[in-house]
Structure formats: C-alpha cells, structure tokens
C-alpha positions in Angstrom: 9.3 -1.9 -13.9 9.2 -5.6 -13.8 12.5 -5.8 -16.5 14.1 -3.0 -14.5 14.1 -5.1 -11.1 15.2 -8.2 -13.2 18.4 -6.3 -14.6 19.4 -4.1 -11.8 18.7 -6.8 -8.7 21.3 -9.5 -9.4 24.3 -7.6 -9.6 23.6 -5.9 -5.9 24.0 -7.9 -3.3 20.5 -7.8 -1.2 20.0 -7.2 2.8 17.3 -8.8 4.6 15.5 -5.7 4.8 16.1 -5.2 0.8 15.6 -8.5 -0.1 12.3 -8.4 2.0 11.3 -4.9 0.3 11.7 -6.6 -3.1 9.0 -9.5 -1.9 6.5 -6.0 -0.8 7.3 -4.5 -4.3 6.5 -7.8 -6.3 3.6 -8.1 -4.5 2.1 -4.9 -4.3 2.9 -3.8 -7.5 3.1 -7.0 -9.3 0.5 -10.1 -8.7 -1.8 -7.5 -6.7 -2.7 -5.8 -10.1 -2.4 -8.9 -12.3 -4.7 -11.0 -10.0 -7.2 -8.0 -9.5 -6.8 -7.5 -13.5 -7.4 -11.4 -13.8 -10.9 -11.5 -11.0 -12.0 -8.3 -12.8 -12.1 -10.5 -16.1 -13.5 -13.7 -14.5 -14.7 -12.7 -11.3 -18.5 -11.2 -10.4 -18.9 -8.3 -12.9 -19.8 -5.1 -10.9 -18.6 -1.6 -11.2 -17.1 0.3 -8.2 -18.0 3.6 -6.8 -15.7 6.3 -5.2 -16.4 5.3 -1.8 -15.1 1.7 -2.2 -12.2 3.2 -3.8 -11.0 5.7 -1.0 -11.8 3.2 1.4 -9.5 0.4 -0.6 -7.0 3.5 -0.5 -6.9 4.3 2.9 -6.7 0.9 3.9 -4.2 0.3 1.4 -1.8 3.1 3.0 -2.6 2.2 6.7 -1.5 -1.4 6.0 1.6 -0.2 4.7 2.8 2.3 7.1 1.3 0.1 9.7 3.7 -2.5 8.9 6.4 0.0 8.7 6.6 0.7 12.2 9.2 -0.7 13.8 7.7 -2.4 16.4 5.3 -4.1 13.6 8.1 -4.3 11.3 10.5 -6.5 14.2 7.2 -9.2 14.8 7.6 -9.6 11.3 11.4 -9.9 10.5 11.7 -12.5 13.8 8.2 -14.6 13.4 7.3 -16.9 10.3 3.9 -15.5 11.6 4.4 -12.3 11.7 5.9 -12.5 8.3 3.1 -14.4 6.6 0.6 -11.9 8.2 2.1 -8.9 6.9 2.7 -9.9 3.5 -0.7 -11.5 3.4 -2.5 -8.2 4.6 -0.5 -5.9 2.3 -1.3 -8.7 -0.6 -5.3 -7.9 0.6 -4.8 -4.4 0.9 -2.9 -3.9 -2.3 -5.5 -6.6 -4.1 -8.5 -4.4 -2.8 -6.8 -1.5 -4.2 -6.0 -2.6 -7.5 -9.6 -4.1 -8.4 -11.5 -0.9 -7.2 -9.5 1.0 -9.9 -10.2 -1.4 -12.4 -13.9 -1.4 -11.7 -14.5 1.8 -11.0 -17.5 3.4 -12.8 -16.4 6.2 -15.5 -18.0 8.9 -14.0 -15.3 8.3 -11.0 -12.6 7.6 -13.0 -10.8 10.9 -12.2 -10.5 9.9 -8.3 -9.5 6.7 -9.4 -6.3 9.3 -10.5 -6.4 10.7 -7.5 -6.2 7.9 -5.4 -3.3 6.5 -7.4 -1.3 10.3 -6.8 -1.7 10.2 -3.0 -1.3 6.7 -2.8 1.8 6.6 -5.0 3.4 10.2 -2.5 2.4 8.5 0.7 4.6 5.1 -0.7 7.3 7.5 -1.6 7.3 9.4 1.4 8.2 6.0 3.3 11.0 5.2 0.8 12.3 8.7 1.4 12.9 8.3 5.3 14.0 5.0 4.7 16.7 6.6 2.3 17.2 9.4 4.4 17.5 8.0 8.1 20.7 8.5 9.5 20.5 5.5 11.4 18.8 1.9 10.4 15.2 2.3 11.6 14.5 -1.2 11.6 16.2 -4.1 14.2 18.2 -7.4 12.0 20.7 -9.5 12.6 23.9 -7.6 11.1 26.1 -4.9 11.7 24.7 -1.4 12.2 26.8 0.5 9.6 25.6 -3.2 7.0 22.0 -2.7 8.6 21.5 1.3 7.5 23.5 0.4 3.3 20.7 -2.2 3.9 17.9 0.0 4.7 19.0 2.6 1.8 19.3 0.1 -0.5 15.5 -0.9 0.4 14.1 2.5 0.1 16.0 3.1 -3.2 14.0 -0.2 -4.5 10.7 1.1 -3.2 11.5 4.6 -4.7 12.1 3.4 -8.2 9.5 0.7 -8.6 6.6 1.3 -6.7 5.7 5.0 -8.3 6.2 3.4 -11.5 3.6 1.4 -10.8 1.5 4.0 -9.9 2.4 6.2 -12.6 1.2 3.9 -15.3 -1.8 3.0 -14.0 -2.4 6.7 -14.2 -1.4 7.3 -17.2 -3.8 4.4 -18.6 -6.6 5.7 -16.2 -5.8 9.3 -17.7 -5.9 8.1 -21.3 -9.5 6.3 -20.7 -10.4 9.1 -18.8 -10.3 11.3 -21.9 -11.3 8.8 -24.5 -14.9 8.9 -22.3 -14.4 12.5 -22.4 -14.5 12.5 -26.6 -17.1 9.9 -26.5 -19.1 12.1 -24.5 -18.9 15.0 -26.4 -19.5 13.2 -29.6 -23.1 12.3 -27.9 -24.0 15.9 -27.6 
C-alpha cells in the first residue's frame, strides 16, 4: 500500500482536501498499526477481549465520520487547532484500534475479522460519497469545479489504500486464525 502511494502520488498534482486525506491514510493505516505493533512488543503485555475490540471499533468509525462532517471537517481545514485535534483523535482512535487486534485473545480472533470487514465497508462507504458527490461536500479556498476534481481525487486515495490495509490485516488474522484451528485439533 505504502509503495503504491509512493509511485502513484507524485505524478498527480494534490488538493488540499487530497493532500489532507493522504496525512489521514498515512496515519491511520500506516504509524497507527506500526506504533500499536511496536507498544504490543514493548509495551504492558495483556491480551484483549471482544469487548475492548468493538468498542476500539466503534470509536474508531465515530471518529472518522465525525470528522467527516462538514461542519467538523471546515474547524479543521481553517484552524491549526482544529487540524491538530482531528488528526490527533483519528491517530487515538486508529492506535486503539490497531492494538486491540494485535492483542486480542485467540478465542476472539474471528471478531477481530469481523471488526476489520465493517470497519474496512464503513471507511469505504465514506470514500464512495466522496467519489460520488456531485458537488464538493467540503468548504476550501479554490474554485468549485478544482474543489469537487479535489474531493474525487481524495476518495479515490481513501478507496485504494485504506481497504488494503484492512484487507491484510485480515488476511494475516485469518491465516492465525486457522493455524490455532490445526493446533487445536492436533490437541484432541
């Protein structure tokens, strides 16, 4: 994902509203997971249950669409505030998120799939009306017809990338998933 963004990005010509969905995409889908991978490893060892998990997961989407509002999303386009608080709460959302998948406990590995597919739909869902808006949803500083390229150009980012993401990490929860499957059958 990361090598895709780093071959396709400089040779378009970025928006404020792409260039500020490629800042969400980094870092929800790129230091979120690596510094939840890296407290995991060095961090307080503990295991995670399905509760922490959905609840990581629902704050994880309300941050996002919450932010995606465009009254929430102007506060943070027009205020160094505003901006710092919103990529600082998805960082905590998507941090949260991350590190209850990596922890969770084996017998809940399968809602840690779960979690991943609804999370991963609701993400694309947003992409898809920002795609699919016939007219820019979101208030910046340029011409409308440059504002709504803008805004299609940022949902096409967040289509491609974040899933990918998502995908993986259920692929790789999937895998484990059935590797403690065969381990468990072996025991019988």
């Amino acid at each position: 994902m990361a090598l895709g963004l780093a071959v396709v990005v400089p040779f378009v010509t970025l928006g404020p509203l792409s260039a500020h969905m490629l800042v969400h995409i980094v870092t929800m889908s790129i230091v979120a997971p690596v510094a939840a991978a890296g407290w995991a490893l060095l961090g307080p060892q503990r295991a995670a249950g399905g509760s922490e998990l959905w609840a990581a997961t629902t704050l994880q989407v309300a941050v996002l669409w919450a932010w995606h509002v465009p009254a929430a999303h102007r506060i943070a386009s027009f205020s160094a505030v505003g901006s710092f608080a919103m990529h600082a709460t998805l960082l905590a959302a998507a941090f949260w998120f991350w590190l209850s998948l990596i922890r969770l406990r084996p017998a809940d590995q399968w809602q840690g799939i779960l979690a991943l597919l609804i999370t991963g739909k609701l993400a694309c869902l947003l992409a898809g009306l920002l795609v699919f808006a016939p007219r820019p949803l979101f208030a910046h500083h340029h011409h409308a017809s440059d504002a709504l390229d803008d805004q299609h150009l940022a949902g096409l980012l967040m289509i491609v990338a974040c899933p990918a993401s998502y995908v993986l990490a259920g692929v790789l929860m999937a895998t484990r998933l059935v590797g403690l499957m065969q381990i468990a059958q072996r025991g019988r």
